[in-house]
C-alpha positions as CSV (number, residue, x, y, z in Angstrom):
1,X,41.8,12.8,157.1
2,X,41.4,8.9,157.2
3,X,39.8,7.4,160.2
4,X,39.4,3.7,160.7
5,X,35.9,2.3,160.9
6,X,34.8,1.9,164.6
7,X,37.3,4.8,165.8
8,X,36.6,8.7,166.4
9,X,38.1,11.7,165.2
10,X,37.8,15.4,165.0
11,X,37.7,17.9,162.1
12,X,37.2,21.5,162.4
13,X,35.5,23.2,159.8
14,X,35.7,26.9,158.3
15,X,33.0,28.2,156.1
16,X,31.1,31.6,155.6
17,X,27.7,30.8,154.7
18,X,25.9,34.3,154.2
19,X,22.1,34.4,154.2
20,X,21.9,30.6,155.2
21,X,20.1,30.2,158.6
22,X,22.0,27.5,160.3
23,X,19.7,25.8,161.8
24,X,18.2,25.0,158.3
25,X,21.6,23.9,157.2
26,X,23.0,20.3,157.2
27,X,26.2,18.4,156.8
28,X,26.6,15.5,155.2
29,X,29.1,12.9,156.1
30,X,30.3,11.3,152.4
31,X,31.3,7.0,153.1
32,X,28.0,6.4,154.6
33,X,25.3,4.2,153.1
34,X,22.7,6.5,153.5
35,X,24.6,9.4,154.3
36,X,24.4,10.6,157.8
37,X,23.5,14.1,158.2
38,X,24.3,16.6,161.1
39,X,22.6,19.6,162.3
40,X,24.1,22.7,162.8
41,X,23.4,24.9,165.4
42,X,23.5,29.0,165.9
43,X,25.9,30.4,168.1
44,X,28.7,33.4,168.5
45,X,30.1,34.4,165.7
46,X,34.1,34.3,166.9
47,X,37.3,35.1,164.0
48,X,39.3,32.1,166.2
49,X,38.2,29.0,168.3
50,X,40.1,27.0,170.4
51,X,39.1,23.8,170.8
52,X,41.2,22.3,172.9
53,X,40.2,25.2,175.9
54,X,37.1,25.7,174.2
55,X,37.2,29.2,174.3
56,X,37.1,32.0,171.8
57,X,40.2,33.8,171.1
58,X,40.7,37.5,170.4
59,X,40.9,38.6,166.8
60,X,44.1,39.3,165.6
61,X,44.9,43.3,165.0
62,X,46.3,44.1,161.7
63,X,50.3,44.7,162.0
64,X,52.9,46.0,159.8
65,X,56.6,46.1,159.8
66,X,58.1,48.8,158.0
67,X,62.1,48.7,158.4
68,X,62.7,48.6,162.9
69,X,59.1,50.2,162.9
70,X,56.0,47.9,164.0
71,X,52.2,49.5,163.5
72,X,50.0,47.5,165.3
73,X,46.1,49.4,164.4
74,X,44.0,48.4,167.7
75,X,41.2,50.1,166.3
76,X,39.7,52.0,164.1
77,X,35.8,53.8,164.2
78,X,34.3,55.6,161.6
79,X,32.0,59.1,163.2
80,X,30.8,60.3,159.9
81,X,33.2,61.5,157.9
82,X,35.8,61.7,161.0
83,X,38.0,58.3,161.6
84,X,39.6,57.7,165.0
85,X,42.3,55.2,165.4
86,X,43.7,53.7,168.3
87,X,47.5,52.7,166.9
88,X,50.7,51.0,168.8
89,X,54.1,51.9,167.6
90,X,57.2,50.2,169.0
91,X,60.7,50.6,167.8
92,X,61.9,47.0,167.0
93,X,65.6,48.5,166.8
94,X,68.2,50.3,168.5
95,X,67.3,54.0,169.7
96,X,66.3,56.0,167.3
97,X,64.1,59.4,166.8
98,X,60.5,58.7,164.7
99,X,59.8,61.6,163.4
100,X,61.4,65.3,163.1
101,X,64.4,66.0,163.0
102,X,65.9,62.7,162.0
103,X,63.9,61.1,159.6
104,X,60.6,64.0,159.1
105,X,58.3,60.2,159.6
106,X,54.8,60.8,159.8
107,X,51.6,59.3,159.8
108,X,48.4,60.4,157.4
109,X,45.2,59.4,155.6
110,X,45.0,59.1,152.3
111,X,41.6,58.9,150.3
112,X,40.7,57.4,147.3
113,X,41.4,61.1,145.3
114,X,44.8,60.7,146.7
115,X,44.0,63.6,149.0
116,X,46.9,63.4,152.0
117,X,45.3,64.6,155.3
118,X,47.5,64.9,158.7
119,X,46.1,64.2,162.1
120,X,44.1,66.8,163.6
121,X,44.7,68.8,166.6
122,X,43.0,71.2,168.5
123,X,43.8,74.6,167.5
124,X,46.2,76.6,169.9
125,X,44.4,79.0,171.5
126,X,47.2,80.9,173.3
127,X,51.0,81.8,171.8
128,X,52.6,79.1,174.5
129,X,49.9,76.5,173.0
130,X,51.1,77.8,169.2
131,X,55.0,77.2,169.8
132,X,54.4,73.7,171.7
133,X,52.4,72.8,168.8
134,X,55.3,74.2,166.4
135,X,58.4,72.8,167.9
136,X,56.8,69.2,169.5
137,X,55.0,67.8,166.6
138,X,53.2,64.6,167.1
139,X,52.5,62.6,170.1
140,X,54.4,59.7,168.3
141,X,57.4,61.8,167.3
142,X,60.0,61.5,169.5
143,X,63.3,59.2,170.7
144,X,62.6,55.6,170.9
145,X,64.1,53.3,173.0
146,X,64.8,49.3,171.9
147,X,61.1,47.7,172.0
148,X,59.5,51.1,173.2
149,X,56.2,51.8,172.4
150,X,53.7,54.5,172.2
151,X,49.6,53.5,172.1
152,X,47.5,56.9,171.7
153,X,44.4,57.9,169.8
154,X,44.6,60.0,166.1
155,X,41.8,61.5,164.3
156,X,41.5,62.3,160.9
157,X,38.8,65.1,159.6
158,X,38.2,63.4,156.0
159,X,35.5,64.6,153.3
160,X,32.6,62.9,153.2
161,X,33.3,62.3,149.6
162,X,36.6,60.6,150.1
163,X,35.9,56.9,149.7
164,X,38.1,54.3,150.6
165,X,40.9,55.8,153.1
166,X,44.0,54.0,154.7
167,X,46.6,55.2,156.8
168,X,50.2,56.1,155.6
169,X,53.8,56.0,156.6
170,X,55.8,58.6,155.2
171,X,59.4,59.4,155.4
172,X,62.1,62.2,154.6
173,X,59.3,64.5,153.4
174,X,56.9,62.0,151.4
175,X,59.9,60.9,149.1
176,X,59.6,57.3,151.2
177,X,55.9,55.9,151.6
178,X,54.6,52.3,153.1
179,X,50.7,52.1,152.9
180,X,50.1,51.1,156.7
181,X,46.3,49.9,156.8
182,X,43.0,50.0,155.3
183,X,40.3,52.1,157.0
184,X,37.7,51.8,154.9
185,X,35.1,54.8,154.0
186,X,33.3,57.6,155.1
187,X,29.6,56.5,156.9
């Protein structure tokens, strides 16, 4: 960036500076005879700043596109050994079924032992609860319409020994797989 002498400008800069206090920091302004220094000053810790509205804006959440299928993770918590994610997914096509019986799609973690585990569910405790469970699979498997979406909480019972852990995609019985998302490790 080039600015005339006598004029203004602006410059934004980006820079992780771990263990630095930045009050005890300083910038230095190269072209100067001495150089000028600047102080910096502590503040919110924000992902992206807007200037212009000067205002923080949200963090972008971690999407994938696999095929007409968009994963959008809104969040993810680690409880132990337990993950809970908060996940979007809209159908970015024409209507079609996620899930049983067209395409078997599915969603699971997978560890670092390559151990696949499904979402949990409570267990059924009566015959009706058994056969819903059975014949309805998962809340996200049904019929999507064009730019239909369905937001809803998973959980996933991992071992506390299973290191890093991200979320899966699978299709027509695991023959088809798209890694989804990191999730990190068990607490």
């Amino acid at each position: 960036m080039n600015i005339d002498k006598g004029q203004t400008g602006t410059t934004v800069f980006l820079f992780e500076a771990p263990n630095i206090e930045p009050g005890k920091a300083q910038i230095t302004y190269r072209g100067q005879e001495p150089y000028s220094y600047g102080k910096l000053t502590g503040g919110d810790v924000v992902a992206l700043y807007d200037w212009d509205s000067k205002k923080a804006l949200p963090k972008p959440k971690p999407t994938t596109v696999v095929g007409i299928w968009k994963f959008q993770l809104n969040e993810s918590k680690w409880d132990g050994s337990t993950v809970t994610l908060n996940l979007t997914i809209t159908n970015l096509g024409e209507r079609q079924t996620f899930g049983y019986p067209s395409d078997t799609a599915e969603l699971t973690a997978i560890d670092s032992t390559d151990k696949m585990i499904k979402a949990w569910r409570p267990e059924p405790t009566s015959k009706e609860e058994f056969l819903n469970q059975v014949f309805s699979g998962y809340p996200y498997q049904k019929e999507y319409y064009p730019n239909e979406s369905w937001t809803g909480d998973l959980k996933f019972i991992m071992s506390p020994y299973s290191g890093e852990t991200s979320l899966y995609y699978g299709q027509y019985y695991w023959t088809k797989t798209y890694k989804l998302f990191d999730l990190g490790s068990p607490q």
